[in-house]
C-alpha positions as CSV (number, residue, x, y, z in Angstrom):
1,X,-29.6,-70.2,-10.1
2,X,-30.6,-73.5,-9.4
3,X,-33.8,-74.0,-7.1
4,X,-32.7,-77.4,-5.8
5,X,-32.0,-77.5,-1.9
6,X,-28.7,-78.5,-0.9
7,X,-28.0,-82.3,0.4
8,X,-27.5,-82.6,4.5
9,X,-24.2,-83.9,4.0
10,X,-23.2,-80.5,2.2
11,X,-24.6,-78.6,5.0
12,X,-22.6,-80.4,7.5
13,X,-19.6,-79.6,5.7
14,X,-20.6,-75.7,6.0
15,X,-21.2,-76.0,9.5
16,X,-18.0,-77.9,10.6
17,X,-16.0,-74.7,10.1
18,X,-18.5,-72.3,10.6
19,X,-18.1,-70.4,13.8
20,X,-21.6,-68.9,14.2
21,X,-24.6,-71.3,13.5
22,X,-25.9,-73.2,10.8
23,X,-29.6,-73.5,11.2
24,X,-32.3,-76.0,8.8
25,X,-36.1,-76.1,9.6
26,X,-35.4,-79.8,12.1
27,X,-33.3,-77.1,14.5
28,X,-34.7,-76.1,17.4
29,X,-33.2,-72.4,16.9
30,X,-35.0,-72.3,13.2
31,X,-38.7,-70.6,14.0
32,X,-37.5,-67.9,16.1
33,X,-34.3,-67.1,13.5
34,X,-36.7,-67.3,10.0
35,X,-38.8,-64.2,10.8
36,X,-38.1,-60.6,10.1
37,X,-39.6,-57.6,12.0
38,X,-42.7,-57.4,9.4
39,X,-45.3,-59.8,10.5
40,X,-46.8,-60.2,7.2
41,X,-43.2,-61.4,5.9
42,X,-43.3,-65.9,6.6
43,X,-40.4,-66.9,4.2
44,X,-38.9,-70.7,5.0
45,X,-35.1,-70.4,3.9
46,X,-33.4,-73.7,3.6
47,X,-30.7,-72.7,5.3
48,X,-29.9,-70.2,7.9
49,X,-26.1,-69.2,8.4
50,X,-25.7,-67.0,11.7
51,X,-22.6,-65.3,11.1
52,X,-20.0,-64.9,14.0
53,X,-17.8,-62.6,11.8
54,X,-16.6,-62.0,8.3
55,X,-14.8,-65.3,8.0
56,X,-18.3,-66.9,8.6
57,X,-20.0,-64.4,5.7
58,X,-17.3,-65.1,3.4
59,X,-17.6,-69.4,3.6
60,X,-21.5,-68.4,3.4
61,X,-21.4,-66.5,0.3
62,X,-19.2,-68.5,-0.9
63,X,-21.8,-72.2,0.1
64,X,-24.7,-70.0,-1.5
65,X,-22.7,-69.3,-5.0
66,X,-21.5,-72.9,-5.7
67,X,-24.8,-74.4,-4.3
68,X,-26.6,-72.1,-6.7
69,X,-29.5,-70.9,-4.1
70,X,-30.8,-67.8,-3.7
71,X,-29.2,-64.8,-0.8
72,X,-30.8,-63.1,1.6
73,X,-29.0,-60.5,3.4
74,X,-30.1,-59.7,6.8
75,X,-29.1,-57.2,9.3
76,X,-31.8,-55.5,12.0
77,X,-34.4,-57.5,9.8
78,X,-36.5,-54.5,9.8
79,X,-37.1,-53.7,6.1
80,X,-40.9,-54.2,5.5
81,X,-40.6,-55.6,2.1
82,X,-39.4,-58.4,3.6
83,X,-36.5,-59.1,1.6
84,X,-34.0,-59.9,4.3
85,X,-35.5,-63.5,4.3
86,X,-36.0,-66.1,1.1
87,X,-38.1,-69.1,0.8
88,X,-35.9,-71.9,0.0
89,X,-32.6,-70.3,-0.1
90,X,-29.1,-69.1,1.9
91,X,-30.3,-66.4,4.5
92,X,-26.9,-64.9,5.7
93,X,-27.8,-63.5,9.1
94,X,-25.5,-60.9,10.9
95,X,-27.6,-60.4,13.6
96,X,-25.3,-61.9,15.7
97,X,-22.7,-59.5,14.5
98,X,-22.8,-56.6,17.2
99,X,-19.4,-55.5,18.1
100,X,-19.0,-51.3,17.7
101,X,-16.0,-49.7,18.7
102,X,-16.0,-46.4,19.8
103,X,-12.6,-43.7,19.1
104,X,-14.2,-40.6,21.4
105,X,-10.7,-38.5,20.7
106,X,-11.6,-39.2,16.8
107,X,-15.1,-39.0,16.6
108,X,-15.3,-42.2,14.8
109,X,-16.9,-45.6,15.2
110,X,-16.9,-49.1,13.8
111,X,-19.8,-51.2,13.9
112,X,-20.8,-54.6,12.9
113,X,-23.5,-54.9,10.3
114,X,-26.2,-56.8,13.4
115,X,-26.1,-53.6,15.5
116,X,-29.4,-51.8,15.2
117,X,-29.3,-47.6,16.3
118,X,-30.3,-48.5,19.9
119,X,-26.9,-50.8,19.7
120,X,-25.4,-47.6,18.2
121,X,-26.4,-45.2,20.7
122,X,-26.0,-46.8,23.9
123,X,-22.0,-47.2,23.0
124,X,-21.9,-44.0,21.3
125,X,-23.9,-41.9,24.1
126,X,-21.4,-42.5,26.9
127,X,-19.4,-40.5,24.9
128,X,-22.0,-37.5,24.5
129,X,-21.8,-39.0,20.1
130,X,-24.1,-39.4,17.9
131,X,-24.5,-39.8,13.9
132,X,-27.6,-40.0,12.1
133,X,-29.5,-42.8,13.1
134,X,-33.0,-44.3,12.4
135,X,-36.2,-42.7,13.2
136,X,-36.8,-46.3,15.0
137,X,-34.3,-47.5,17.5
138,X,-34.6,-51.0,16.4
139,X,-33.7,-50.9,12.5
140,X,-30.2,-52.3,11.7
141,X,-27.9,-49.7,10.8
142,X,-26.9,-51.9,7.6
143,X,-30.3,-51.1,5.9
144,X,-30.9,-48.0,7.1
145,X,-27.3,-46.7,6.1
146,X,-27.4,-48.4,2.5
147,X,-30.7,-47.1,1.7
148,X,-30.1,-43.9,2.6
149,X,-30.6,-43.2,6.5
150,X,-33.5,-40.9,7.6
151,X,-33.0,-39.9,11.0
152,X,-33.3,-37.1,14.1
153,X,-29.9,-35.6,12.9
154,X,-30.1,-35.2,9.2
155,X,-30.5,-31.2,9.1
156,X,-27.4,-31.1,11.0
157,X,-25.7,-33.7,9.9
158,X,-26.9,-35.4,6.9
159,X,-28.4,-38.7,6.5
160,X,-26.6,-41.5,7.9
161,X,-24.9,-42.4,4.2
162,X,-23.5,-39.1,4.3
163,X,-21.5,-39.9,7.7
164,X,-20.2,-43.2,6.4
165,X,-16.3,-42.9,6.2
166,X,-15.6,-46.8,5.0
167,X,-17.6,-50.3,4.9
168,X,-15.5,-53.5,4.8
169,X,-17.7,-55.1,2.1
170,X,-17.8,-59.2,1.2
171,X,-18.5,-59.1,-2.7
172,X,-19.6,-61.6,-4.7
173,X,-17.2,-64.1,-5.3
174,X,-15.8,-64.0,-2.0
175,X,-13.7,-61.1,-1.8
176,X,-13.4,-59.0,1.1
177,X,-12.7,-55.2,0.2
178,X,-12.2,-51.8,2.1
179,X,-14.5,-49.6,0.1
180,X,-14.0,-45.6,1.5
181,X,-13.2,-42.6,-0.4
182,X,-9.8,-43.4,-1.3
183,X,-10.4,-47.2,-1.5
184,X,-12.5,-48.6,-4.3
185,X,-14.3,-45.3,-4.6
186,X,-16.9,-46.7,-6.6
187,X,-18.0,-49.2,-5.3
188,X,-18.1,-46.8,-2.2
189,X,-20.5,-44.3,-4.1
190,X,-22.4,-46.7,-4.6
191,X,-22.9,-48.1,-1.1
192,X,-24.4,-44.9,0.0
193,X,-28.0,-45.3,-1.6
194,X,-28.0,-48.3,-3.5
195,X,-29.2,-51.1,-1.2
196,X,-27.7,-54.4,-1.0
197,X,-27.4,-55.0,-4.5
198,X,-23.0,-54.8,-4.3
199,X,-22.3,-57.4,-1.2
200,X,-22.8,-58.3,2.0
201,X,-21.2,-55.5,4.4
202,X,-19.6,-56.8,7.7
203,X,-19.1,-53.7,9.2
204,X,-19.7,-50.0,8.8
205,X,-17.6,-46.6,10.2
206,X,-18.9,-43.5,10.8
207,X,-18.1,-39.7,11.4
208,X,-19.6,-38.7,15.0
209,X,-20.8,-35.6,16.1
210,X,-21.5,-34.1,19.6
211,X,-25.0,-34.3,20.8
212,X,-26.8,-35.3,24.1
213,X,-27.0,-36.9,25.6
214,X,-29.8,-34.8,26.8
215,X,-31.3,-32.2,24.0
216,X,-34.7,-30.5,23.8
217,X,-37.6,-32.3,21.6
218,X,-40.8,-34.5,21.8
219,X,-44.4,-34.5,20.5
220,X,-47.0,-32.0,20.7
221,X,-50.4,-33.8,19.9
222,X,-53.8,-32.1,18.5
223,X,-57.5,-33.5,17.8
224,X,-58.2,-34.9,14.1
225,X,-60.7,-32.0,13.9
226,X,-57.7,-29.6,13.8
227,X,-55.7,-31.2,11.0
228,X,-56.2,-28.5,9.0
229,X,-54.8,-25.9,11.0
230,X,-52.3,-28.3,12.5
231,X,-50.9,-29.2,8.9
232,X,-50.6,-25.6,7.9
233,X,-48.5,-24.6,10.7
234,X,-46.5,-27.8,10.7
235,X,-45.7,-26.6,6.7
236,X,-45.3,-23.2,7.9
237,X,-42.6,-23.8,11.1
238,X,-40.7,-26.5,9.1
239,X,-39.9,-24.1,6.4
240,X,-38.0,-21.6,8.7
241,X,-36.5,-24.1,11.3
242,X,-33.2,-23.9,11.1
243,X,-30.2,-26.8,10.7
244,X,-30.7,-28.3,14.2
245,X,-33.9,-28.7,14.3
246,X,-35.7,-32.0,12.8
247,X,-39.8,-32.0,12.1
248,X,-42.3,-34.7,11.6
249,X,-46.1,-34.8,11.5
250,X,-48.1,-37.7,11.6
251,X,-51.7,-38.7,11.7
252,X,-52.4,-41.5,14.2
253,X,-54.5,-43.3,16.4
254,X,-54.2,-42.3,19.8
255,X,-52.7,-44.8,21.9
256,X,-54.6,-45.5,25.0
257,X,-56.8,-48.0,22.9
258,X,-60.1,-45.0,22.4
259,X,-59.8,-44.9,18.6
260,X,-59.9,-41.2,19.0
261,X,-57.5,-39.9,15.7
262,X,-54.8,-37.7,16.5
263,X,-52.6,-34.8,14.6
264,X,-49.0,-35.0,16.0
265,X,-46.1,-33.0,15.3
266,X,-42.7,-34.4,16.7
267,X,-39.4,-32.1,17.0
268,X,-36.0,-32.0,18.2
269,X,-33.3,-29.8,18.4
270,X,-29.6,-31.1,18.9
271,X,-27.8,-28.3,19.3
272,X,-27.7,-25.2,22.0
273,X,-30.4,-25.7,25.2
274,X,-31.0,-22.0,25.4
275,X,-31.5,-21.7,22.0
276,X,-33.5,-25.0,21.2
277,X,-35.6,-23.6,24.2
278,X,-37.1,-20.1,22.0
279,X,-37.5,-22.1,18.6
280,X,-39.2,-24.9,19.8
281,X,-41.5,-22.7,21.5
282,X,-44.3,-22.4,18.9
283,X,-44.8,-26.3,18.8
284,X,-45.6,-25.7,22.8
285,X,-47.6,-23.0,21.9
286,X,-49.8,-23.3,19.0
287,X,-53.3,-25.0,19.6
288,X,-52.7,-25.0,22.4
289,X,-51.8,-29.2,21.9
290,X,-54.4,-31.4,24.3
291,X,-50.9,-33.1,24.7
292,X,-47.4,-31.5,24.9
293,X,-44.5,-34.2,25.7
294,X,-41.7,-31.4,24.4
295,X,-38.8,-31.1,26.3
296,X,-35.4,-31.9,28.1
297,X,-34.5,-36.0,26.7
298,X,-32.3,-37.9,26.1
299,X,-30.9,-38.3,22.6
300,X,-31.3,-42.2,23.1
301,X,-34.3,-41.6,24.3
302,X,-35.4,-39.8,21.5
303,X,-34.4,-42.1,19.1
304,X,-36.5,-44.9,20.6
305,X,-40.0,-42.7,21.3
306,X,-41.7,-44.4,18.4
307,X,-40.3,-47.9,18.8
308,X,-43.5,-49.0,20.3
309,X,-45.8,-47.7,17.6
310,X,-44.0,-50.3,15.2
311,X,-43.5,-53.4,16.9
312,X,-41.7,-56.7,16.2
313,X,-44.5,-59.2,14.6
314,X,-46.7,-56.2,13.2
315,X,-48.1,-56.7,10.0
316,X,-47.4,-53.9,7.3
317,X,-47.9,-52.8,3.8
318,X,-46.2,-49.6,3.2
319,X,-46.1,-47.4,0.3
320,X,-44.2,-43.8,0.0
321,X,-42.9,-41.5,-2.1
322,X,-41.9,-37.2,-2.0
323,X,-44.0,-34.1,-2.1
324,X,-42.0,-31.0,-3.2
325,X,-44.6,-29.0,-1.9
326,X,-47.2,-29.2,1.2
327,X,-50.2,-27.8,-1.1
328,X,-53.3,-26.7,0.6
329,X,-55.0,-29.3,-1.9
330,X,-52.5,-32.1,-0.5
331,X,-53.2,-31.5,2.8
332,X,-57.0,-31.7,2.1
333,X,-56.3,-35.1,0.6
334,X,-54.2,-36.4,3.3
335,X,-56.6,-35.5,5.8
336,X,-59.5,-37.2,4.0
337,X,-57.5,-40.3,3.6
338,X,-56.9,-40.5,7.0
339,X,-60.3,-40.2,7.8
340,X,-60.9,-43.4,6.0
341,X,-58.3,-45.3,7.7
342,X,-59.7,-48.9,8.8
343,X,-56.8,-49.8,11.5
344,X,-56.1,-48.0,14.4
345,X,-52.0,-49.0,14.1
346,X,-51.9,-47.2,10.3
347,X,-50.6,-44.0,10.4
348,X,-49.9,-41.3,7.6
349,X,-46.3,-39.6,8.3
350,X,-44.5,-36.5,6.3
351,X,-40.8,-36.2,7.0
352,X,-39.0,-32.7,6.3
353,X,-35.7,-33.0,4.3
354,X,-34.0,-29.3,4.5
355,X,-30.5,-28.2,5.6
356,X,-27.1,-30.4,5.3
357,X,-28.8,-33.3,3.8
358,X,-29.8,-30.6,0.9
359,X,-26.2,-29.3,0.2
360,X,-24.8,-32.7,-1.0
361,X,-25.2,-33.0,-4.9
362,X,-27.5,-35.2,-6.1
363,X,-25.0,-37.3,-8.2
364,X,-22.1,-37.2,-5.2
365,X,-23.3,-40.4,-4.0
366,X,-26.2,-43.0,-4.8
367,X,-28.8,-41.1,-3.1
368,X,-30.7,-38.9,-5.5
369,X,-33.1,-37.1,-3.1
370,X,-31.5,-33.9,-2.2
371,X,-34.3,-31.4,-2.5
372,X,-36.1,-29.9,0.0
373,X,-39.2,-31.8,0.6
374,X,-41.5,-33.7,2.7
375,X,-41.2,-37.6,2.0
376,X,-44.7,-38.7,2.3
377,X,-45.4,-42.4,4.2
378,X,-48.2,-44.1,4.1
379,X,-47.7,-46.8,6.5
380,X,-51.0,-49.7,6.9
381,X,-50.2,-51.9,10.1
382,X,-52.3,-54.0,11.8
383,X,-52.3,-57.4,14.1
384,X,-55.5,-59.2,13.0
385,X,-55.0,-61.3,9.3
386,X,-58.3,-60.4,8.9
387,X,-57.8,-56.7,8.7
388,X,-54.8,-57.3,5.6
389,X,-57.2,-56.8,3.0
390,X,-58.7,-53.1,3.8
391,X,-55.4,-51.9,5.3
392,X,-53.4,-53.0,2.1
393,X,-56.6,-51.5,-0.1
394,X,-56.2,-48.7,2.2
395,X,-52.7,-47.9,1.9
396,X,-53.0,-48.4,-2.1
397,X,-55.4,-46.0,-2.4
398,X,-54.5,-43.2,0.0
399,X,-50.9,-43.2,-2.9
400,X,-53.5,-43.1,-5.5
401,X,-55.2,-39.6,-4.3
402,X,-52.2,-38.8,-3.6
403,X,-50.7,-39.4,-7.2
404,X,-51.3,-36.0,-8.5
405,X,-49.5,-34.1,-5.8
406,X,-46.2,-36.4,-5.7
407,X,-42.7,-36.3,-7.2
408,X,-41.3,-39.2,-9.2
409,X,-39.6,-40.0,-6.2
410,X,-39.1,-42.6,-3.8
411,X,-37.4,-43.5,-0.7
412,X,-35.8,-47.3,-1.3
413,X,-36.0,-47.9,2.5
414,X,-39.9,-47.7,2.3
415,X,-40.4,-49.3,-0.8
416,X,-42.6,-52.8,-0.8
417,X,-41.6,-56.1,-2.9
418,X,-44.2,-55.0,-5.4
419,X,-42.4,-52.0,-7.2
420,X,-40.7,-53.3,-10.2
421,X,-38.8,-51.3,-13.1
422,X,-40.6,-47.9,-12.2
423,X,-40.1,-48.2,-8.4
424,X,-36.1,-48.5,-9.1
425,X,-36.1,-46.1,-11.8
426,X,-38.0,-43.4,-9.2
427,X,-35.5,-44.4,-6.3
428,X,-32.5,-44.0,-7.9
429,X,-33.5,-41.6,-10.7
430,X,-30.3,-40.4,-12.7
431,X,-28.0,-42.2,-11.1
432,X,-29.5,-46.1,-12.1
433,X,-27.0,-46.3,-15.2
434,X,-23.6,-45.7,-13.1
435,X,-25.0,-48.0,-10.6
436,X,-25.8,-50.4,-13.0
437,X,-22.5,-50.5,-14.0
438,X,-20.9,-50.9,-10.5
439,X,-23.2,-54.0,-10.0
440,X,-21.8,-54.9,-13.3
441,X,-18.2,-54.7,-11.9
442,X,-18.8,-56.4,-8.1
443,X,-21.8,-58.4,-8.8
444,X,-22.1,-59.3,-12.9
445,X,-24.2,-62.4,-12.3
446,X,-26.8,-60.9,-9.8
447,X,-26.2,-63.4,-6.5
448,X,-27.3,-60.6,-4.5
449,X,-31.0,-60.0,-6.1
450,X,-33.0,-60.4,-3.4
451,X,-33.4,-56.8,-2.6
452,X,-34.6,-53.2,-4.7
453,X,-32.6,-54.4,-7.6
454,X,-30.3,-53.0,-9.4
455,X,-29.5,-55.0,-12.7
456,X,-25.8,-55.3,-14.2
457,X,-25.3,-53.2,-17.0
């Protein structure tokens, strides 16, 4: 690749039959479209192409190749490594790009690659549907989906890659293929788990499920001077919850601006009320919680309760990887790095994986983590500059105390730009060398790099 910017005369030629927008820094449009959610992220593409539809993505795929510049690929623009922007290069934007259609008699819907879950679910929820869908209403689905897709429904249902029927997928050199499991199988495999590294994907179709739109679930907060007791349980009632029933616990600032520290465990259950009513019940129970916000909500809802905790403009520096066990000794260590923590936006969440998205094989698709586990994120957020340095030291060495209680194994969704070969090789574990050859096969000469990458064979 070439780092040369290209000439305004062959960015008018782009633009003439471009039906979306073509944006360069003299547009008014520019600012606002050049930042991603992450705050700490300021990337100056040279170009911004604001797809209206597929057409547009393949003529901008196409511009980026011959010009020689470097992709960006951006969906919800939430992905805190920032790579959904690029200094001095193409940033293909789907944003735009919302349609979803919704088959209620099938259980299936198509959605454009700018919808984020809170697009998802509104369309979805007049039907009483659902698939698995971000923790955080405001991720793209794109992301989420190709990375993996932790969400509310994954005990039930599987992670969001696991309810992916087909992607319509712009490769490369310009192509635009059906990939599903009967249709370029591979290259479908590889979609569920691997990232962005195989094209740019216009659109995405799911398997839906009935939930909602009201189900039973919420938080149940605690003071920091029971974390002990609070983590214990929370390792105790996750182990026996059964398939419709989704755990978190987090460590937190409360909100109402005290700098009190909190212990909060958050839990939903999307199947029967009666019987969502008498398992839940402990969560009301135990403590008892100096806060208990569990019960009747909508699944939309739901999905959205921690949107405000990670707003647009934040600045981040995340790290993460899995615990195959809740030791006593890791939750003494977690506890003392949260004691430490310098901002009150930081927070230190665990994230239960157990039922369906446990029965898939770990080779059956890209995504390797199949255990049951607690997928450990240590997430340092803050809005001053000033306060970058301790909550990145912070966050670095909170994974550092952790080191001896973790697996080799990361979630690519929460992985920074600061990994390299060992971050890849813990993400995608066994199944790097048959995803190396499928980039090898849709994308030999690397144009799409600018994400967790996955190098050709």
């Amino acid at each position: 690749m070439n780092s040369r910017s290209p000439s305004p005369t062959e960015i008018e030629a782009l633009a003439k039959s471009f039906r979306g927008q073509v944006l360069t820094a003299k547009d008014a449009d520019y600012e606002a479209a050049r930042h991603v959610h992450n705050g700490s992220i300021d990337k100056r593409p040279a170009v911004i192409a604001r797809c209206a539809g597929t057409s547009d993505i393949v003529q901008a795929v196409n511009f980026g190749r011959e010009q020689g510049l470097e992709i960006a690929v951006r969906g919800g623009g939430h992905n805190v490594a920032g790579l959904a922007t690029v200094d001095g290069g193409l940033l293909i934007d789907l944003s735009p790009m919302k349609g979803i259609f919704v088959d209620a008699r099938m259980h299936i819907a198509r959605a454009q690659g700018g919808c984020t879950w809170a697009d998802f679910n509104r369309e979805t929820q007049l039907h009483g549907l659902a698939t698995t869908g971000g923790v955080v209403s405001s991720t793209g689905i794109a992301g989420l989906t190709l990375g993996g897709g932790l969400g509310w429904l994954m005990p039930k249902y599987g992670m969001a890659l696991d309810n992916l029927l087909s992607a319509e997928v712009v490769t490369a050199d310009g192509q635009v293929l059906r990939a599903s499991a009967s249709e370029h199988e591979d290259l479908f495999w590889a979609l569920r788990g691997g990232g962005g590294n195989f094209g740019v994907v216009s659109s995405f179709e799911f398997a839906l499920h009935p939930v909602g739109p009201t189900i039973l679930g919420g938080l149940t907060a605690h003071p920091f001077e029971k974390a002990h007791e609070v983590l214990r349980f929370y390792r105790e009632q996750s182990a026996r919850m059964p398939d419709e029933v989704m755990t978190f616990c987090g460590l937190m600032y409360a909100p109402d601006g005290s700098g009190a520290k909190l212990v909060g465990v958050l839990a939903a259950h999307c199947g029967d009320p009666a019987a969502a009513a008498e398992v839940l019940q402990p969560f009301k129970d135990f403590g008892p919680p100096i806060l208990d916000a569990i019960g009747p909500i909508t699944y939309s809802a739901l999905n959205g309760m921690l949107d405000d905790a990670f707003p647009r403009g934040a600045l981040n520096y995340w790290k993460s990887s899995f615990l195959e066990t809740l030791t006593d000794q890791a939750i003494d260590t977690i506890i003392d790095c949260f004691a430490a923590c310098p901002a009150p936006m930081s927070k230190l969440l665990l994230e239960h994986f157990h039922g369906a998205v446990c029965r898939v094989a770990a080779d059956a698709t890209a995504f390797q983590h199949r255990g049951e586990s607690y997928n450990l994120a240590v997430l340092g957020q803050w809005q001053d500059p000033k306060e970058g340095a301790s909550c990145t030291a912070w966050t670095r060495e909170t994974m550092k105390a952790l080191e001896p209680y973790l697996a080799p194994r990361r979630y690519v969704n929460y992985m920074g730009d600061d990994e390299g070969a060992g971050g890849i090789a813990s993400a995608f574990g066994p199944n790097l060398a048959r995803l190396r050859k499928v980039k090898a096969q849709y994308d030999p000469a690397n144009l799409f790099r600018r994400n967790q990458n996955i190098l050709p064979a």
